[in-house]
C-alpha positions as CSV (number, residue, x, y, z in Angstrom):
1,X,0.0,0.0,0.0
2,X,1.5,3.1,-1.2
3,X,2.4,5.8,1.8
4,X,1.7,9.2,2.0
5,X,5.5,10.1,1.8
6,X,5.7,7.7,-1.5
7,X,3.0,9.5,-2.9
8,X,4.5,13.0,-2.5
9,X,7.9,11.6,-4.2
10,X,6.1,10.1,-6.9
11,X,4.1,13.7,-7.6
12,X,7.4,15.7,-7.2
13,X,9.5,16.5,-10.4
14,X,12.6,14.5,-9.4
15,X,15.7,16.7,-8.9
16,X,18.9,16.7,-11.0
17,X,21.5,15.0,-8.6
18,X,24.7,16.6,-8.6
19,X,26.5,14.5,-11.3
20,X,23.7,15.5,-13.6
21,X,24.1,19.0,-12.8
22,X,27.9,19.1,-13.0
23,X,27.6,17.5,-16.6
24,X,25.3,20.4,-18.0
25,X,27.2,22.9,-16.8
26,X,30.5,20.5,-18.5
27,X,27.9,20.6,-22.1
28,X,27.6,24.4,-21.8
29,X,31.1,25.2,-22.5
30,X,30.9,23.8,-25.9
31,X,27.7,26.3,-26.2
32,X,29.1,29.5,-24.7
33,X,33.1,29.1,-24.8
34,X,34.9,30.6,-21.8
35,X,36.4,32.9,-23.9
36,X,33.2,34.6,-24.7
37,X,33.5,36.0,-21.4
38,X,36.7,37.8,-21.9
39,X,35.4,41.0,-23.9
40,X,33.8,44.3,-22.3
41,X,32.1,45.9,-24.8
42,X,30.3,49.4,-23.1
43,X,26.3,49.5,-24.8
44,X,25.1,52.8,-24.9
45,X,24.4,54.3,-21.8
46,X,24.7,57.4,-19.7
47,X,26.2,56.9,-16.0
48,X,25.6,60.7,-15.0
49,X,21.6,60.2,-15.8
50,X,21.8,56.9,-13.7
51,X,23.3,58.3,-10.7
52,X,21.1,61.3,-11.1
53,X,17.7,58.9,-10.9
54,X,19.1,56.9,-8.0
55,X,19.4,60.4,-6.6
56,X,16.2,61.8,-7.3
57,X,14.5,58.9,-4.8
58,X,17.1,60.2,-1.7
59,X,17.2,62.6,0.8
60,X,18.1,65.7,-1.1
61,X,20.7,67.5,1.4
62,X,22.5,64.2,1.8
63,X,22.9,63.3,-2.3
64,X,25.7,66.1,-2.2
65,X,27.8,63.8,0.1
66,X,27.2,60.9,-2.0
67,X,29.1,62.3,-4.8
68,X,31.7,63.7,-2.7
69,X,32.1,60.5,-1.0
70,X,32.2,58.8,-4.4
71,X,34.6,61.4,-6.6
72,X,37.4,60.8,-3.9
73,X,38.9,58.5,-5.9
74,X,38.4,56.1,-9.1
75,X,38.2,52.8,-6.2
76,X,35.4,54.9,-4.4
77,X,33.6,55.4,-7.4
78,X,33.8,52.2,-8.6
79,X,32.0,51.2,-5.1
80,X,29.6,53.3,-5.7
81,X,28.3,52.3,-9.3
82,X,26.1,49.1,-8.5
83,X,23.6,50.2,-10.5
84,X,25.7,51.3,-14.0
85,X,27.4,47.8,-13.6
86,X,24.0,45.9,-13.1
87,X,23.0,47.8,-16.7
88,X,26.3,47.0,-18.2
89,X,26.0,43.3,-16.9
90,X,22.4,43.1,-18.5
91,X,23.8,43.6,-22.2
92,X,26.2,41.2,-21.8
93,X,26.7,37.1,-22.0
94,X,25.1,35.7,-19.8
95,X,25.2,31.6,-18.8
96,X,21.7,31.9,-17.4
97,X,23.0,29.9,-14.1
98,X,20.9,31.9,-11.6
99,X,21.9,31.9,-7.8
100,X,21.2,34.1,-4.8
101,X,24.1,36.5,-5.7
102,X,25.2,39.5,-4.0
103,X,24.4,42.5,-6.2
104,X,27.3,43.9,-4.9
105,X,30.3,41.7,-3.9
106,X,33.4,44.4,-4.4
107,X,36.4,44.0,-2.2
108,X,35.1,46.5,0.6
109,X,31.7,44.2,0.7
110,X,33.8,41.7,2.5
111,X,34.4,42.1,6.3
112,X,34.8,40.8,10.2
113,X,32.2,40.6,12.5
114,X,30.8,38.3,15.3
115,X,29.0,35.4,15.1
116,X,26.2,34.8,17.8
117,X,28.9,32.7,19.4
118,X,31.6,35.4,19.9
119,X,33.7,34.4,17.0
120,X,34.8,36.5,14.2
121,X,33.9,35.5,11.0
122,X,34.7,36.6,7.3
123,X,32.3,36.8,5.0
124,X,30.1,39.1,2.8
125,X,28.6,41.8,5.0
126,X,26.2,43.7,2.0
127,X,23.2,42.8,0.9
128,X,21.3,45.8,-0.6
129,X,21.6,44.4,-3.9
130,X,20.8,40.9,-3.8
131,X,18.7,39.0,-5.4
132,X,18.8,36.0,-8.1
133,X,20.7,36.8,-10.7
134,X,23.9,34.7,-13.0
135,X,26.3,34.0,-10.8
136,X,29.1,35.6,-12.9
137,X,27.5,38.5,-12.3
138,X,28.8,39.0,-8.4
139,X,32.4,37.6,-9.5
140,X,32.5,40.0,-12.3
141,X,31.7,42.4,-10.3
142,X,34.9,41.2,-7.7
143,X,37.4,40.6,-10.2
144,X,36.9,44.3,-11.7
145,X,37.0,45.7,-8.2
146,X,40.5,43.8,-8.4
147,X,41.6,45.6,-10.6
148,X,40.5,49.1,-10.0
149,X,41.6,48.6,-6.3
150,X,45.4,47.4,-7.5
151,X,45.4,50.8,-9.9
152,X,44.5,53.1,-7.2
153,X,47.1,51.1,-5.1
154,X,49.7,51.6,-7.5
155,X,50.7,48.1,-8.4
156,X,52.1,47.2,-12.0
157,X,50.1,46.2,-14.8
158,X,51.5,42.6,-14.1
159,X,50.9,42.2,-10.7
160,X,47.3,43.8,-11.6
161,X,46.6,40.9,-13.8
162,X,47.8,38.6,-11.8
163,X,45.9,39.1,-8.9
164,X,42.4,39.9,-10.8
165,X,43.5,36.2,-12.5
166,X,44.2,34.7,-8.9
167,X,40.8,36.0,-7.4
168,X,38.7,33.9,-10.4
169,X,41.1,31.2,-9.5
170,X,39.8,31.3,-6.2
171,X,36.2,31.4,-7.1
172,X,36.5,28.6,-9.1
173,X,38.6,26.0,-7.0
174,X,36.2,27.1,-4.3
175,X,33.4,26.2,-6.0
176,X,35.1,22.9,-7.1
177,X,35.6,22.2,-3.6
178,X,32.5,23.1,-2.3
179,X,30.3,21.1,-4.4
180,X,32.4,18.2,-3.6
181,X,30.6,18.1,-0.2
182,X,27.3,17.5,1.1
183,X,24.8,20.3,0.9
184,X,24.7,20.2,4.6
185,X,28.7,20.3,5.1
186,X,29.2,23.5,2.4
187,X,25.4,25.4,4.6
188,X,27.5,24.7,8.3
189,X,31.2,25.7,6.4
190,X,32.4,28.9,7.5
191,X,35.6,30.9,8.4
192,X,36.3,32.0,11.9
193,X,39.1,34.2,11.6
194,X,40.6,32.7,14.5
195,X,40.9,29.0,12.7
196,X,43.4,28.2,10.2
197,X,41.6,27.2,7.0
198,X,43.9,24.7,4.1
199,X,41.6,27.2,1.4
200,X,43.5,30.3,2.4
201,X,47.4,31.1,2.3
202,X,48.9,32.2,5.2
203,X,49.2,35.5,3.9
204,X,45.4,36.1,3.5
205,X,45.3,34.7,7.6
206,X,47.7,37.3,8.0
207,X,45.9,40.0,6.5
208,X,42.8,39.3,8.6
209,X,44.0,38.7,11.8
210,X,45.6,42.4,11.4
211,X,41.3,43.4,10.9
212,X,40.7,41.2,13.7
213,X,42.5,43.8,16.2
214,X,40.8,46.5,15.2
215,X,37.3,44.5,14.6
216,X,37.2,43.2,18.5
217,X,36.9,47.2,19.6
218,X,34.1,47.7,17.6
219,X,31.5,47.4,19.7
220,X,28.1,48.9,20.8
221,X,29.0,49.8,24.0
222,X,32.1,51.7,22.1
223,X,30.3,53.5,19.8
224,X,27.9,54.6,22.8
225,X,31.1,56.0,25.2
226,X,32.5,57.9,22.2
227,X,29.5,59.5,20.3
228,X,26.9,60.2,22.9
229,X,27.0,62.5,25.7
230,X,25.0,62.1,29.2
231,X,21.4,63.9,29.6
232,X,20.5,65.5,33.0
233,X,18.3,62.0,33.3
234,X,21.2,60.0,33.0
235,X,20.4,58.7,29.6
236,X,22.8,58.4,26.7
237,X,21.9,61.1,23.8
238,X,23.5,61.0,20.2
239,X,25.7,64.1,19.8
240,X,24.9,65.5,16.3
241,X,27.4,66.0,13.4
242,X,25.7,67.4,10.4
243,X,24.9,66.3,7.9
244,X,26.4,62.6,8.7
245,X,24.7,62.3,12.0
246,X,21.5,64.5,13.3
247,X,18.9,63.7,15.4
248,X,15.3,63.3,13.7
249,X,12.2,65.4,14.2
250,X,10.3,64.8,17.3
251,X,6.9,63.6,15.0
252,X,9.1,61.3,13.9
253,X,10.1,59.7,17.4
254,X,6.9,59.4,18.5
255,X,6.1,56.9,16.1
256,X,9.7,54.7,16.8
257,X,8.0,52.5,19.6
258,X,5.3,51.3,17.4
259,X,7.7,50.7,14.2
260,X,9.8,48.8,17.1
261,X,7.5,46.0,18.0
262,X,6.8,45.5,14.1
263,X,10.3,44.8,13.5
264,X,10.3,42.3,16.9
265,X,7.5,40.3,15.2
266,X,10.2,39.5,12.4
267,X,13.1,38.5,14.5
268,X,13.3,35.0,16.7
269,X,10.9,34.4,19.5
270,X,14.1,34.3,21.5
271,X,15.4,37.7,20.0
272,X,12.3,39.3,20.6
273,X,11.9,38.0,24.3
274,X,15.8,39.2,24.6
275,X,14.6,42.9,23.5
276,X,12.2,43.0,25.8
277,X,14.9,43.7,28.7
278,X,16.1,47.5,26.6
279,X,14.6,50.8,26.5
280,X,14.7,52.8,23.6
281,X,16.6,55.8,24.6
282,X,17.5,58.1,21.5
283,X,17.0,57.8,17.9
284,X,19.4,59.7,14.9
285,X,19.6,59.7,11.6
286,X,22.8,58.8,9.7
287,X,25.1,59.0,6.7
288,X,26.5,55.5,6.0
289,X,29.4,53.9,3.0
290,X,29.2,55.6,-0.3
291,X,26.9,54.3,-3.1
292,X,24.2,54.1,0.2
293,X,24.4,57.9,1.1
294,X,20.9,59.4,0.7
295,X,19.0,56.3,1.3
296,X,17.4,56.7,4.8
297,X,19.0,55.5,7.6
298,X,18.6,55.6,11.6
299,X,20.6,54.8,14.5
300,X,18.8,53.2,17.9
301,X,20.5,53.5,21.3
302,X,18.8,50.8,23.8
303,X,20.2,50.7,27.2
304,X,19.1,46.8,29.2
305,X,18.5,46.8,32.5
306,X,22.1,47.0,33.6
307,X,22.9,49.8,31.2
308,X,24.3,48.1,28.6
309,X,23.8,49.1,25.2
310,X,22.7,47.7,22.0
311,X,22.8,49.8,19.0
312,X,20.6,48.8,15.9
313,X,20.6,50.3,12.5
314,X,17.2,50.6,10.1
315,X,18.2,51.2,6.8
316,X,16.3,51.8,3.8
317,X,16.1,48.6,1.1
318,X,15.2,50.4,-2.6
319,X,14.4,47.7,-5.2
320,X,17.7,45.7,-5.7
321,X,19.8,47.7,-8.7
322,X,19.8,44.1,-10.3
323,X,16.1,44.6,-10.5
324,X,16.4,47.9,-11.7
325,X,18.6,48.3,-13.7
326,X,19.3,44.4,-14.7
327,X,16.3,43.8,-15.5
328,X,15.7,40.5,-13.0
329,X,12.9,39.3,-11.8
330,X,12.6,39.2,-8.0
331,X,9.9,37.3,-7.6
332,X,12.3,34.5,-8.5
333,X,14.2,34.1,-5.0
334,X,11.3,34.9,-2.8
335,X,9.0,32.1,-5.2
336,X,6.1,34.6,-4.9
337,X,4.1,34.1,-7.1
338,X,2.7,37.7,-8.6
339,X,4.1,41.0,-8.1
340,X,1.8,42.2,-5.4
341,X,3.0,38.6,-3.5
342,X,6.4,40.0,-3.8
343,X,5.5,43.7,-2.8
344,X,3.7,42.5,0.2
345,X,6.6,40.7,1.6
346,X,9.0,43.4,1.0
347,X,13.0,44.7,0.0
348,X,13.4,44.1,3.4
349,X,12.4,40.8,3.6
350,X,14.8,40.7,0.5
351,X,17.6,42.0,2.0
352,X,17.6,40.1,5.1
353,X,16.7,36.3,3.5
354,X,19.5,36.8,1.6
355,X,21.8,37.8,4.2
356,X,20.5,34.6,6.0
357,X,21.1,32.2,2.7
358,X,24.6,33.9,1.6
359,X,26.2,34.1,5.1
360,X,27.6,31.1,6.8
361,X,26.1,32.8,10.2
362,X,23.8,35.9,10.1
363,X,23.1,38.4,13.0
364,X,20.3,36.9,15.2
365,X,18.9,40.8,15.6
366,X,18.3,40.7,11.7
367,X,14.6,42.0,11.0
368,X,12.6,44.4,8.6
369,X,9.6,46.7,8.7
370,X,8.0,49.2,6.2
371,X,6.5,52.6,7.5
372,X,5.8,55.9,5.6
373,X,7.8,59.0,6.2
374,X,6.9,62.7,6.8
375,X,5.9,62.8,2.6
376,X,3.9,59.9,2.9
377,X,5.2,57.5,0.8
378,X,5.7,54.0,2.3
379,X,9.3,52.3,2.5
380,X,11.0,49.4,3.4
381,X,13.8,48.6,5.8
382,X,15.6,46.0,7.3
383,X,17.4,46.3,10.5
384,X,20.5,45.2,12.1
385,X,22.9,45.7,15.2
386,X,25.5,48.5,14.1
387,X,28.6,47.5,15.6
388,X,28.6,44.0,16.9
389,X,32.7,43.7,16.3
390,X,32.0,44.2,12.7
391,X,35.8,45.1,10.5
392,X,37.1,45.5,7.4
393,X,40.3,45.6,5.5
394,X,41.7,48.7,4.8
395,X,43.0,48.0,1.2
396,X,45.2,50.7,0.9
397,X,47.6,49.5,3.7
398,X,48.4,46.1,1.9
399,X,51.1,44.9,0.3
400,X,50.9,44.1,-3.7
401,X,51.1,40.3,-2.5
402,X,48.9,40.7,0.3
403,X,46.6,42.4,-1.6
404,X,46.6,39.7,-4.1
405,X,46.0,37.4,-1.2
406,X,42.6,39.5,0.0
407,X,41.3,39.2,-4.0
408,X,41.9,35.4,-3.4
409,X,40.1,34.9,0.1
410,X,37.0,37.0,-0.7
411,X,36.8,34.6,-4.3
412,X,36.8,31.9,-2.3
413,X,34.2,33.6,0.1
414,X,32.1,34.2,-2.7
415,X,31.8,30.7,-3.8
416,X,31.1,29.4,-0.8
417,X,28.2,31.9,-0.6
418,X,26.5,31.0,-4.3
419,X,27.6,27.3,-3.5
420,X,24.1,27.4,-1.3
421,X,22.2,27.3,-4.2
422,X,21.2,24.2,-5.7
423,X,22.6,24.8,-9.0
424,X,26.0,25.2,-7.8
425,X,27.4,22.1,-9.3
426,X,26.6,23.3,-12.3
427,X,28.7,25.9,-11.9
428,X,31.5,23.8,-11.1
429,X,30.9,21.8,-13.9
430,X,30.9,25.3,-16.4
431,X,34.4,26.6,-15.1
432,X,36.1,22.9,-15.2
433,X,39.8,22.3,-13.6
434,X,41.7,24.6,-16.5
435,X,42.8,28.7,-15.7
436,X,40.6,29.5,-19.3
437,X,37.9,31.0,-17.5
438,X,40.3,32.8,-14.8
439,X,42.0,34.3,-17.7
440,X,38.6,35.1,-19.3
441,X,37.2,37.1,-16.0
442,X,40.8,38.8,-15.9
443,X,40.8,40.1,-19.0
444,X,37.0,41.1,-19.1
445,X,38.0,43.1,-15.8
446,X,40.6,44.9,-17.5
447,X,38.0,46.2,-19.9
448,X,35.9,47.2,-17.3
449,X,37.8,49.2,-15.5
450,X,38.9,51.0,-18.3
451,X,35.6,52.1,-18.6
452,X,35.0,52.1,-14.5
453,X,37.9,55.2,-15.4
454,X,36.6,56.9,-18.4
455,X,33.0,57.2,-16.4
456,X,34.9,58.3,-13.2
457,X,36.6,61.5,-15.2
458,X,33.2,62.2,-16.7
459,X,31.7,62.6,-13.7
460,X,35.2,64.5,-12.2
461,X,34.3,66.7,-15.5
462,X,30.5,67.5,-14.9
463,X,31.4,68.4,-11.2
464,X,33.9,70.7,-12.2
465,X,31.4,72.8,-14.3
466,X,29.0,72.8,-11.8
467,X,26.6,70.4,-13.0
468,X,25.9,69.3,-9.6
469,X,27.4,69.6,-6.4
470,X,29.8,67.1,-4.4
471,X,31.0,67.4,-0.8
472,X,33.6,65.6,1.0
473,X,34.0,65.2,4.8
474,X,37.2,63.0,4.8
């Protein structure tokens, strides 16, 4: 007598196992070459009039610091481009492999900070972009931040090439490896910075255990002794610096309490009942990275019951620039199944699941909510703690070979991140055991950057004749 389990496996399309999957992504080579990959060629497009509509949507006395923050140098401005690269990607070839991808995985979009068990991990640490998308897309988007980071840095032409060739090296051996375990091993694989890992050279372990330092002083009780003062009450206020930090209007505070408990209804039942011990004590708007400056974003001090302090930050999720601007269809990762499905759940639902499916281990205070601001118009954001040990790498204090090294740990980073979706093996089974498609991405990078620079002195050109204004506070 057939079983209800037996039933549901015989109704179920039957899934590609992972030899079957390797072999179609082996067959698509012969379809689409490696080398195909190798040539940039720049569709019409105008990067000033895309900036300028991602502008339009954000606060208008911040915009000013965006470009200021993003003309410092070409590397900042290549950070702050998602959205020309997403249209640039678009026109492009294309494998069709779709994953969870970043949006956004350039070298600064890798970082330190603390798992729920006190460790510090490496990993990606932005998701504003994701959604699904071809997976070459996010290491396209590394390997050219490669090489834009190693110009600013000064390193040769060789070494340049080199390391943008050792970073999709990296990818693709790490996604080799990862595919050859279990789905379960590669979801519980992650790097503690404080574990020596056989897929990174002792250089790279180097490197972060210099971030590691810095990364363990980061904290939210930190960031509370240094940029708040003490009230007559005895409560911790957040001293202004405008325009990067101000406080928000007191209409808007009023209505913080009740956004408050709809973001606790999206974290854990034991995150919420944890938040229950703080008090909301001040609230501030802030400036924060460079292609994000404009979008709205708040600071929360909450002080527990033995004046500790947890500091949460609610940013503003936009529609993904992959969305945007590449033209994907969202509706794909969230398997909703019409738009208003999709719009009901949310970008912050976006942002936040994939956070959760990218990271080896997210932050358990991870949670969203939508509200409408002072012009009516209904957003959504997703929240996070602030400064929970959280580091980076400063890029321009490494070595040409450490820097190298960094490329090649955040490749390998990557694939372990798209190696959670299902179709990873395929992947694997696209990019092979040979250096052809390393060379490809290296080359294609190259390109890229070339025209990362031509757009960078456009824009250095339009500011200088007043077009609009840029301001720095370096």
């Amino acid at each position: 007598m057939p079983t209800h389990l037996s039933r549901l496996q015989r109704d179920r399309a039957p899934r590609p196992s992972r030899d079957e999957l390797y072999a179609a992504g082996k067959a698509l080579r012969k379809t689409q070459p490696h080398v195909e990959h190798a040539i940039f060629v720049a569709g019409e497009r105008d990067p000033k009039a895309i900036l300028a509509e991602q502008n339009a949507a954000r606060l208008p006395d911040l915009v000013p610091l965006r470009m200021g923050r993003m003309l410092e140098r070409p590397f900042t401005f290549y950070r702050g481009t998602a959205a020309i690269m997403a249209h640039d990607l678009a026109q492009g070839v294309s494998t069709g492999i779709q994953v969870v991808a970043c949006g956004d995985a350039h070298l600064s979009n890798f970082g330190l900070f603390a798992s729920p068990q006190r460790t510090l991990v490496f990993d990606l640490n932005d998701f504003d972009e994701a959604a699904s998308a071809p997976w070459e897309w996010d290491l396209k988007r590394l390997v050219a931040s490669v090489v834009v980071g190693a110009r600013d840095l000064g390193l040769t032409e060789e070494k340049t090439r080199k390391a943008a060739r050792k970073t999709a090296a990296a990818y693709r051996e790490g996604m080799r490896e990862m595919v050859g375990h279990s789905a379960l091993d590669r979801y519980y694989l992650r790097l503690d910075t404080d574990v020596a890992h056989p897929s990174f050279r002792t250089e790279a372990q180097d490197v972060l255990a210099k971030a590691t330092k810095s990364a363990r002083k980061r904290t939210s009780q930190k960031f509370v002794d240094k940029l708040t003062e003490r009230a007559a009450d005895g409560t911790r206020l957040i001293v202004e610096n405008p325009p990067v930090m101000t406080h928000v209007p007191p209409e808007s505070e009023a209505r913080v309490e009740e956004l408050f408990e709809q973001y606790r209804a999206t974290v854990g039942t034991d995150v919420a009942f944890l938040l229950g011990n703080f008090t909301l004590t001040d609230v501030a708007r802030r400036a924060v990275g460079v292609g994000s400056v404009g979008t709205r974003c708040f600071i929360l001090i909450l002080t527990g019951p033995a004046g500790e302090a947890l500091v949460l930050q609610v940013k503003e999720a936009p529609a993904s620039v992959l969305e945007t601007y590449g033209d994907v269809d969202p509706r794909r990762l969230l398997q909703a199944r019409t738009r208003a499905e999709y719009d009901e759940l949310g970008e912050g639902y976006r942002v936040v699941s994939c956070q959760r499916i990218l990271q080896a281990v997210s932050d358990p205070f991870l949670g969203y909510l939508r509200f409408a601001g002072e012009d009516g118009i209904e957003r959504d954001f997703y929240v996070r703690q602030f400064r929970d040990m959280k580091g980076s790498v400063e890029l321009e204090q490494l070595t040409p070979s450490e820097f190298s090294k960094y490329g090649e740990a955040c490749g390998t980073i990557l694939a372990r991140a798209h190696a959670q979706s299902p179709i990873a093996p395929m992947i694997a089974g696209y990019l092979g055991k040979s250096g052809s498609f390393d060379g490809a991405m290296a080359e294609w990078a190259i390109g890229y950057a070339e025209q990362s620079a031509l757009d960078y002195a456009e824009l250095l050109a339009a500011r200088d004749r007043g077009d609009f204004e840029a301001v720095s506070d370096r």
